[in-house]
C-alpha positions as CSV (number, residue, x, y, z in Angstrom):
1,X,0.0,0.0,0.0
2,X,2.6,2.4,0.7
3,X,4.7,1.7,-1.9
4,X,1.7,2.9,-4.5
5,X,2.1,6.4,-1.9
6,X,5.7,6.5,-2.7
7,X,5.5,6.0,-6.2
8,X,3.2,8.6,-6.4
9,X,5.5,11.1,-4.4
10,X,8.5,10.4,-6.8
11,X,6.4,11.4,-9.6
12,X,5.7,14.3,-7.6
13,X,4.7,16.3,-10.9
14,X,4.3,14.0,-13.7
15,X,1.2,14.9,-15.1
16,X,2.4,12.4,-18.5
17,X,1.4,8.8,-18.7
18,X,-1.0,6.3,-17.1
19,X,-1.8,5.4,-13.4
20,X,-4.1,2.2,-12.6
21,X,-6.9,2.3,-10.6
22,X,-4.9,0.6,-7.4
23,X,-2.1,3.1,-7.7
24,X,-4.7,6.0,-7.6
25,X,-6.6,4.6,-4.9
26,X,-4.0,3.4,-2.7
27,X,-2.7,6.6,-3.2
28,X,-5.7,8.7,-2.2
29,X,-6.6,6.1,0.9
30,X,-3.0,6.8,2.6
31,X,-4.0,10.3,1.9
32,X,-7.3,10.1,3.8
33,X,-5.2,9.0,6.3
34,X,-2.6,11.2,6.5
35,X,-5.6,14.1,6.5
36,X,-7.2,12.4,9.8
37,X,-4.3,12.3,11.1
38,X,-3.3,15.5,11.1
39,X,-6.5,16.9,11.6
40,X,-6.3,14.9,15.0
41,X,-3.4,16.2,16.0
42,X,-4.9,19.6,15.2
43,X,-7.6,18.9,17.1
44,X,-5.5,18.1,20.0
45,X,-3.3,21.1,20.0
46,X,-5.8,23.6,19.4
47,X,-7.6,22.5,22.9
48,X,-10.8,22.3,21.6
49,X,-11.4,25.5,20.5
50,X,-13.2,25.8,17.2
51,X,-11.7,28.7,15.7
52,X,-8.2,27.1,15.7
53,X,-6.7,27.2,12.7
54,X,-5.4,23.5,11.3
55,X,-2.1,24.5,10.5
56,X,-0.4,20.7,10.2
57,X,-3.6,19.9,8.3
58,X,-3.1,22.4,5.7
59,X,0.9,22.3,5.8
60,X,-0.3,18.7,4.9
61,X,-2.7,19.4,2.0
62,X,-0.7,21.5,0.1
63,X,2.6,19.2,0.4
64,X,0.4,16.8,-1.4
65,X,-1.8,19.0,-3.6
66,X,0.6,18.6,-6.7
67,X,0.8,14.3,-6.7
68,X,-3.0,14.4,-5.8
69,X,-3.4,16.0,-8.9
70,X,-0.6,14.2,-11.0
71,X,-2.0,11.0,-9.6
72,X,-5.6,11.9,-10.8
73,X,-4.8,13.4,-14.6
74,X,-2.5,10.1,-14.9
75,X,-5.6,8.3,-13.9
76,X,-7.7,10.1,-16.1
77,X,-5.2,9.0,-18.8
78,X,-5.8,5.7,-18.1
79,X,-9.2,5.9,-18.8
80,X,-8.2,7.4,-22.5
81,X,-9.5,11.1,-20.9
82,X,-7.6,14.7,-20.9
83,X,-6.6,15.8,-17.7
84,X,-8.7,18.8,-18.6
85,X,-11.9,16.3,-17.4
86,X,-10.7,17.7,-13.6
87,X,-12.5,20.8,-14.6
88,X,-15.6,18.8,-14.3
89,X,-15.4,18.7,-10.6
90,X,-16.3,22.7,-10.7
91,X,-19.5,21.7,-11.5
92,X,-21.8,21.3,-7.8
93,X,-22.4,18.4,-7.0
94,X,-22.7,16.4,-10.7
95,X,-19.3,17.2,-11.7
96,X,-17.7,15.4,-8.5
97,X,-20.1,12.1,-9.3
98,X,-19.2,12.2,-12.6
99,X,-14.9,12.1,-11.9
100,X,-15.9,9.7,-9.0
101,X,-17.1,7.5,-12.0
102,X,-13.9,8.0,-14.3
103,X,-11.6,7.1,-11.4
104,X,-13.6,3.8,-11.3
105,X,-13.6,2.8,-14.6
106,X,-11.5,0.3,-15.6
107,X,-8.3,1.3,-17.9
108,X,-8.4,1.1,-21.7
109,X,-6.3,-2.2,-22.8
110,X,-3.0,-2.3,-24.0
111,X,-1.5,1.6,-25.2
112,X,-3.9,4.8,-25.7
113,X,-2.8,8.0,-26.8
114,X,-1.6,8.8,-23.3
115,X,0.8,6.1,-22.9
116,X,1.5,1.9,-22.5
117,X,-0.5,-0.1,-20.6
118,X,0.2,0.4,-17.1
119,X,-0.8,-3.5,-16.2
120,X,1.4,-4.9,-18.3
């Protein structure tokens, strides 16, 4: 699982090629993870009080902004779709569904326009 994470983090901006859907989810799920985590800790430090700014959280999302999106164009890729399909996800509520669906489909076989296979 964590190996999917650092793979990920190496290609820390490589918005070129193909990720599968276990290396995109894997990497989002150590993600969620990391989030709680820090969002714990947050939590704990700011005593309760609800107007505490999450710092760690936030240092936290934006060290991983850049592969979350990487991660999620190279999935997209997979899926023989433009990274521009992120754009959807500006749409309320629809848009989110819809690159929900994308990240769940399964992979075109063998090479796309975007890259070789990523199973084989």
């Amino acid at each position: 699982m964590m190996n999917y994470f650092v793979e990920c983090l190496k290609k820390y901006a490589t918005f070129s090629g193909r990720a599968r859907r276990k290396e995109y989810w894997m990497f989002i799920l150590v993600y969620v993870v990391i989030i709680f985590i820090t969002a714990t800790l947050d939590g704990i430090m700011g005593g309760g009080n609800p107007n505490a700014t999450p710092v760690i959280t936030l240092l936290a999302s934006l060290a991983l902004l850049l592969p979350n999106l990487a991660v999620l164009v190279r999935r997209l890729h997979d899926t023989d779709r433009s990274g521009w399909w992120i754009l959807i996800s500006l749409i309320p509520v629809i848009g989110g569904l819809v690159l929900f669906v994308f990240t769940c489909l399964e992979g075109t076989s063998g090479d796309n326009r975007f890259g070789e296979d990523p199973k084989e």
